[in-house]
C-alpha positions as CSV (number, residue, x, y, z in Angstrom):
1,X,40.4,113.6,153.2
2,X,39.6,110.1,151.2
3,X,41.7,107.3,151.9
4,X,42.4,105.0,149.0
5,X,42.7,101.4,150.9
6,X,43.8,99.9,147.7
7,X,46.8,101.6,147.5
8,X,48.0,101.3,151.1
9,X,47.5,97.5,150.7
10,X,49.7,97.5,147.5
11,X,52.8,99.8,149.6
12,X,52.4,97.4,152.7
13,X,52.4,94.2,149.8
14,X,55.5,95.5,148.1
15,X,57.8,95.3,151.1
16,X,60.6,97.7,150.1
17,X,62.5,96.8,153.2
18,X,63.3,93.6,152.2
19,X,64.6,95.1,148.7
20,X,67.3,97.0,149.9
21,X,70.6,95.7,149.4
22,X,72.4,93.6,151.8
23,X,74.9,95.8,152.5
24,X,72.5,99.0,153.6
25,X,70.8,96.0,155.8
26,X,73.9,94.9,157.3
27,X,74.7,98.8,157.9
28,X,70.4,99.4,159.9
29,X,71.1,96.1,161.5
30,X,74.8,96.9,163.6
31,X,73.3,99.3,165.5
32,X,71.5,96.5,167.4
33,X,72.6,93.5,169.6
34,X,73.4,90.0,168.1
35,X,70.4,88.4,169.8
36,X,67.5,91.2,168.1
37,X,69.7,91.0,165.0
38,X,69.1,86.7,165.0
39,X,65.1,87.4,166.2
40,X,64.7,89.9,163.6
41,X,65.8,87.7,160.9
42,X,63.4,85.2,161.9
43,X,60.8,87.4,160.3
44,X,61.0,87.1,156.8
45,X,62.4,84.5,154.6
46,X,64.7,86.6,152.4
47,X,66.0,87.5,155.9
48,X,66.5,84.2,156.6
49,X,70.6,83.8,156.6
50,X,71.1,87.3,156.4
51,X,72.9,87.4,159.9
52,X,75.2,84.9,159.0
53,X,76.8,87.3,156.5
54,X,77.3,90.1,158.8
55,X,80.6,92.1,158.9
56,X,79.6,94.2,162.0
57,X,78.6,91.8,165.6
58,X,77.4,93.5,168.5
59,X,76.9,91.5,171.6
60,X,76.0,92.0,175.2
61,X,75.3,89.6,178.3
62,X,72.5,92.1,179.4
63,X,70.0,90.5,177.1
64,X,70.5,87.2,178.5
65,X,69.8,85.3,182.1
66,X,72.5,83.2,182.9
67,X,76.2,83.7,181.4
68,X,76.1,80.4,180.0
69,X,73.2,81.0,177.9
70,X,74.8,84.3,176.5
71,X,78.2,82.2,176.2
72,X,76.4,79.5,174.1
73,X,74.5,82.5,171.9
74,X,77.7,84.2,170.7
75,X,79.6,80.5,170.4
76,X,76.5,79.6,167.9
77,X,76.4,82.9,165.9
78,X,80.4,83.1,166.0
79,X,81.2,79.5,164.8
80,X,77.8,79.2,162.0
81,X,77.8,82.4,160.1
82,X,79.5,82.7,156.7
83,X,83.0,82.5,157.1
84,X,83.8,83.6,153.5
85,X,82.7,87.0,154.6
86,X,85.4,89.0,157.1
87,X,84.4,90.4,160.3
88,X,85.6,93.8,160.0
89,X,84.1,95.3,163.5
90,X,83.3,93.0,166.8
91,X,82.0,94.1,169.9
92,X,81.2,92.4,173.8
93,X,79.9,94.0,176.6
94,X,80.1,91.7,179.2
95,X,78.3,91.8,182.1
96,X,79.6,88.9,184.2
97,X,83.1,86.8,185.6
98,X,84.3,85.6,181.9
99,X,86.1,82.1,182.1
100,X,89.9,81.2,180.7
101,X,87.2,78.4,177.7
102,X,85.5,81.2,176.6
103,X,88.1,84.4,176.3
104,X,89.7,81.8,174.3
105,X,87.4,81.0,172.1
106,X,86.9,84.9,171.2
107,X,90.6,85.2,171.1
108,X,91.1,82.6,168.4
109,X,88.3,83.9,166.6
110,X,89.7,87.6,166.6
111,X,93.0,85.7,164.8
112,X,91.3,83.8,162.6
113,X,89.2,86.0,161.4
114,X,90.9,88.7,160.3
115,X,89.0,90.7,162.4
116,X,89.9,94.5,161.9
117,X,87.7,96.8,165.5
118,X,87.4,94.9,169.1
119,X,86.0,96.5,171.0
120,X,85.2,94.9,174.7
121,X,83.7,96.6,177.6
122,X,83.5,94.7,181.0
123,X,82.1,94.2,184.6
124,X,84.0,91.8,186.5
125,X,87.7,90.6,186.6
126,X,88.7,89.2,183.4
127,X,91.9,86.4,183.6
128,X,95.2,87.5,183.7
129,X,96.4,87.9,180.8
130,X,94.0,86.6,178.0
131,X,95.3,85.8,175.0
132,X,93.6,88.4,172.6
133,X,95.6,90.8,174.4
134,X,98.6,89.4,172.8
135,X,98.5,89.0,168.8
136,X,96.3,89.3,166.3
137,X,98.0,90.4,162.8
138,X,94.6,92.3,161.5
139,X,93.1,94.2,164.2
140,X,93.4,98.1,163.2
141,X,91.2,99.7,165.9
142,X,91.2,98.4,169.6
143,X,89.5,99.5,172.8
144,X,89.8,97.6,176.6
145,X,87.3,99.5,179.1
146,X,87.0,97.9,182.3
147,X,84.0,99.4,184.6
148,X,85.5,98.7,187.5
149,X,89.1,100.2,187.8
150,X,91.7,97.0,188.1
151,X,89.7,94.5,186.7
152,X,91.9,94.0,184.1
153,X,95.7,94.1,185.2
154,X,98.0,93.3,182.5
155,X,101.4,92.2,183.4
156,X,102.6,89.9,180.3
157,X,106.0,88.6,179.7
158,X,106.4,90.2,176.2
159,X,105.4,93.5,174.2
160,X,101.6,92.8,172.4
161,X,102.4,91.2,168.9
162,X,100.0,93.9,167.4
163,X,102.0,94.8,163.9
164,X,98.7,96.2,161.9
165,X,97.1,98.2,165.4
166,X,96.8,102.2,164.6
167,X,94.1,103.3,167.4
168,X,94.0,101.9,171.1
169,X,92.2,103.0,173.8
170,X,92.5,101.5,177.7
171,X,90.3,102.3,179.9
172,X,90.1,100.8,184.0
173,X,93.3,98.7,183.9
174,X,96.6,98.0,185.4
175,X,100.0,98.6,183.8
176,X,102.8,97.2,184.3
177,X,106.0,96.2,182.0
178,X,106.7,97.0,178.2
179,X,103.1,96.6,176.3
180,X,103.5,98.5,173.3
181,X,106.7,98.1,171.5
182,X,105.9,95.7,169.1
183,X,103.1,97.8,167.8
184,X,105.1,99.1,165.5
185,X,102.1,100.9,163.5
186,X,100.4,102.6,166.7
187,X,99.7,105.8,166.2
188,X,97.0,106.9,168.4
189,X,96.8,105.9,172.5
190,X,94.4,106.7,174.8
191,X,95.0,105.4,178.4
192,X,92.1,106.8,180.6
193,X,91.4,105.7,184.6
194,X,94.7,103.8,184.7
195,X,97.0,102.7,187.6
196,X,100.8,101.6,187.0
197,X,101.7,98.6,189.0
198,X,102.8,99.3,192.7
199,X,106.2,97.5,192.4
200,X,106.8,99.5,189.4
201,X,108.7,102.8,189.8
202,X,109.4,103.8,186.4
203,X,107.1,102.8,183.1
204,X,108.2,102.7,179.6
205,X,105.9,103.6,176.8
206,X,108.0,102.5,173.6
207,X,106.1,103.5,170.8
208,X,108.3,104.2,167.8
209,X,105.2,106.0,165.3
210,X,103.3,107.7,168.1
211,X,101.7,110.5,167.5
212,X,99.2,111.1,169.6
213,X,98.8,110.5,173.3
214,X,95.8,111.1,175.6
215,X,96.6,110.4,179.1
216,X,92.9,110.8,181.6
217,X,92.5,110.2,185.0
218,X,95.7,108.3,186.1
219,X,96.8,107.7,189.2
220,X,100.5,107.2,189.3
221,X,102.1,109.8,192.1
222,X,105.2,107.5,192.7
223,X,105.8,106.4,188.9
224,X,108.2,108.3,186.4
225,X,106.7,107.8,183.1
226,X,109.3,107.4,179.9
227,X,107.6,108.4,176.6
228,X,110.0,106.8,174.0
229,X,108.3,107.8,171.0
230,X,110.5,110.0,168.4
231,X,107.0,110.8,166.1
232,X,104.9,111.9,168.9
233,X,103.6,115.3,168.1
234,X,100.3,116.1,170.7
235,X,100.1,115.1,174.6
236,X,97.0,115.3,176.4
237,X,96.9,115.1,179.8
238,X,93.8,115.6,181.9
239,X,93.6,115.0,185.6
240,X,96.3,112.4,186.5
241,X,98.4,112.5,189.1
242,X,102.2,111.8,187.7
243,X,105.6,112.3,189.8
244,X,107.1,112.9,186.1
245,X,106.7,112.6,182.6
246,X,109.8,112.5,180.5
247,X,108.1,113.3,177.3
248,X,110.1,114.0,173.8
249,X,111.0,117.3,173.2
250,X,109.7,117.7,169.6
251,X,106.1,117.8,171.0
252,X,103.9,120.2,168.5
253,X,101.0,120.0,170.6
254,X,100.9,120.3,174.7
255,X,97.3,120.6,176.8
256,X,97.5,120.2,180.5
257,X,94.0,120.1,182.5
258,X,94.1,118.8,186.3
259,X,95.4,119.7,189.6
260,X,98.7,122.1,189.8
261,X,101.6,120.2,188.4
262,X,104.5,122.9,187.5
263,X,107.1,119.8,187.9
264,X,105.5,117.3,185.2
265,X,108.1,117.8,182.9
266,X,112.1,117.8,183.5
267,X,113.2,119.1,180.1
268,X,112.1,122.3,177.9
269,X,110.4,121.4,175.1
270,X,111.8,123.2,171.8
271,X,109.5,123.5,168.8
272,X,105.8,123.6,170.5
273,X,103.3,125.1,168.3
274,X,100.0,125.2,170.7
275,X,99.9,124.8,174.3
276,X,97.1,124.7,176.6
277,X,97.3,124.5,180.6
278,X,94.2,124.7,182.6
279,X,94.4,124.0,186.8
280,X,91.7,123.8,189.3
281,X,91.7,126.5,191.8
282,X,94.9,126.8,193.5
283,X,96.7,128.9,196.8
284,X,98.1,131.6,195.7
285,X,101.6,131.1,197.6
286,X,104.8,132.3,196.5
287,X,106.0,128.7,195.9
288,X,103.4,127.7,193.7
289,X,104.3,131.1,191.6
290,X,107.6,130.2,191.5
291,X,107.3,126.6,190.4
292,X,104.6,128.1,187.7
293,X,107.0,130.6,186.4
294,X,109.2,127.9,185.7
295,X,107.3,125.7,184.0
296,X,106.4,128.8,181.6
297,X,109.9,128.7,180.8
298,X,110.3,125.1,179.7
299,X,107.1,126.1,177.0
300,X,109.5,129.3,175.6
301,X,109.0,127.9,171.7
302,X,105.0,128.0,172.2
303,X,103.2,129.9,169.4
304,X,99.9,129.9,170.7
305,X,99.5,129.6,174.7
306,X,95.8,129.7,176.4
307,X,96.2,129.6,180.1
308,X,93.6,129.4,182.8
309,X,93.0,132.4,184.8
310,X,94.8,131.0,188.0
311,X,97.6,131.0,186.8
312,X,97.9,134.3,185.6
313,X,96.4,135.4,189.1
314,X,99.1,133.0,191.1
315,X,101.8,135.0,189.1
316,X,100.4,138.4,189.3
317,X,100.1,138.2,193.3
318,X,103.9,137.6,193.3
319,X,105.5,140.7,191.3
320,X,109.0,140.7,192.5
321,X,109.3,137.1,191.3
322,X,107.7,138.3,187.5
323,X,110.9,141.2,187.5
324,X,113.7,138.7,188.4
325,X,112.6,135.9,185.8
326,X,112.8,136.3,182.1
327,X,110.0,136.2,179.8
328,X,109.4,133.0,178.8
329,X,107.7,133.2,175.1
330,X,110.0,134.0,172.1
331,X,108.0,133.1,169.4
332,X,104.5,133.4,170.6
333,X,101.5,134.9,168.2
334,X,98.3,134.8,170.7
335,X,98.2,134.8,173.9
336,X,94.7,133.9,175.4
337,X,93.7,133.9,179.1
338,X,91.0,131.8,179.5
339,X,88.5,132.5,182.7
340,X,85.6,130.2,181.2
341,X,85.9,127.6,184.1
342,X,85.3,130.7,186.8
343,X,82.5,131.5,188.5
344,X,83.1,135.0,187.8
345,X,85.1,135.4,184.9
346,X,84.8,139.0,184.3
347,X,87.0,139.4,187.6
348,X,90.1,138.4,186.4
349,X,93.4,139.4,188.5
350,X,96.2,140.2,185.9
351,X,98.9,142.6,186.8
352,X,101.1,145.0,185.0
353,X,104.0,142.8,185.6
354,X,102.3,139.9,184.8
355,X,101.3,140.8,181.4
356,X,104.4,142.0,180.7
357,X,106.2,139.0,182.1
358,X,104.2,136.5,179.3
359,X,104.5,138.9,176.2
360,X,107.5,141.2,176.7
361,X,109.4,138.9,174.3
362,X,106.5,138.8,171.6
363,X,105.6,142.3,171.4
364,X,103.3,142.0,168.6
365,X,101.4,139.5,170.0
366,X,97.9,139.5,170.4
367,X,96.2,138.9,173.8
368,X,92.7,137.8,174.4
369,X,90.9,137.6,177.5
370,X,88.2,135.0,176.8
């Protein structure tokens, strides 16, 4: 195989990185951190300015010794680049106890800006109540994780003044008080590994064009949770520990995945198209079949219902209960019974009166043993 040096040289020459547009740049380079983004643009002249200009920051206090010097980096970049040109996605991990000077610093920027995505992970306790957490008339897309659980506790004296926000997700933090009321444009909300305030024994979420809520990992066993939200349509739930959820009854969507809960929910819910409950492995005491059976009932409009394989086995060891109860579904389509979490799932339990219990009001319905 001949190798033509001449024509490497002339490819290497021609530099077609440095051709592409701006914009494709701007899109390779926000997949890296702030500092490698600055370095990088050391390299060539036509790079020269080209991280002044763009719309997507990405930084981290990994890459730097002290907090100070990573505090003076992102002060440098944030208050020099091109401010004709919009920020439309920021990001921080930090790695460190952030100070009341600096959060505000980021916090004005975020509102003068017009910055659209924040997204913020940290390490250490952040101060009560920072201001970013409290207005901003652009941000669209927002997301709070806090690596160590409580970090962040959020008590403020008024709803966040969020009036463009669509997408939030909190993660590590502590509740307490009406957050959400004057995010009048919310529509989706994840709260994962969250606690509700210890003095609080009931916790409002008021979100009036909610329509889908994820709720993971909370720990809330003395707290009744409201759900004020007339639009919401799916609820998630997986693995928290609620005394009761008062969700809307209009729900379209229902999955439940945790420990045995049949109490969550006080009222029936009336016009459920899917619904998905999946427990760990439970007793199998009358009680518990009872309570179970009940809860079946509240989920009568369901269309499509998977259920874990527990609980068709907690219900089938209890027969007499199955022949005093009515059948819960009225409308329902499919039925699947779901063993996939098992460790032998071809050995599921299901009894005459059992299956006849969950389908005898759908007759036509289909049933699938997955």
């Amino acid at each position: 195989m001949e190798f033509d040096q001449n024509n490497v040289r002339w490819v290497v020459e021609q530099d077609r990185l440095s051709r592409l547009p701006d914009e494709l740049l701007h899109k390779i380079m926000s997949c890296f951190d702030m500092k490698f983004v600055v370095e990088t643009c050391l390299l060539s002249s036509r790079w020269k300015l080209l991280w002044t200009s763009m719309p997507f920051l990405n930084f981290s206090s990994c890459n730097f010794g002290s907090l100070l010097r990573f505090a003076e980096f992102m002060t440098h970049v944030l208050f020099h680049r091109d401010h004709q040109r919009e920020v439309s996605l920021l990001k921080l991990y930090f790695q460190g106890a952030a100070n009341d000077f600096f959060v505000r610093k980021i916090a004005d920027y975020v509102c003068s800006h017009n910055v659209q995505q924040l997204t913020i992970w940290l390490t250490h306790h952040l101060p009560n109540n920072p201001p970013f957490l409290f207005t901003s008339n652009s941000l669209k897309h927002f997301t709070l994780t806090s690596i160590v659980i409580g970090a962040c506790n959020i008590t403020p004296k008024t709803p966040w003044d969020f009036p463009a926000l669509t997408t939030l997700h909190l993660s590590g933090i502590v509740l307490s008080g009406d957050l959400f009321s004057k995010c009048v444009n919310l529509k989706h909300l994840t709260l994962e590994s969250f606690v509700i305030n210890v003095d609080v024994e009931e916790f409002d979420i008021i979100t009036p064009r909610l329509s889908d809520l994820i709720l993971i990992g909370g720990k809330c066993s003395r707290v009744i949770i409201n759900l004020i939200a007339p639009q919401l349509e799916n609820l998630t739930i997986y693995h928290c520990i609620i005394k009761l959820l008062n969700a809307p009854s209009i729900l379209s969507s229902l999955c439940y995945t945790g420990f045995p809960h049949p109490q969550l929910f006080k009222d029936c819910f009336h016009s459920l198209n899917e619904v998905t409950i999946c427990w760990l492995k439970m007793p199998y005491k009358e009680e518990d079949a009872l309570k179970t059976i009940h809860m079946l009932q509240k989920l009568y409009s369901a269309r499509y219902v998977t259920l874990d394989a527990y609980i068709v086995e907690c219900i089938s060891s209890f027969p007499d209960l199955l022949l005093h109860n009515s059948s819960p579904f009225t409308n329902l389509i499919c039925l699947t019974i779901d063993s996939s979490m098992r460790v032998d799932p071809y050995k599921v339990k299901m009894s005459i009166e059992a299956r006849n219990f969950l389908i005898e009001k759908s007759p036509s319905a289909t049933l699938i043993m997955k």
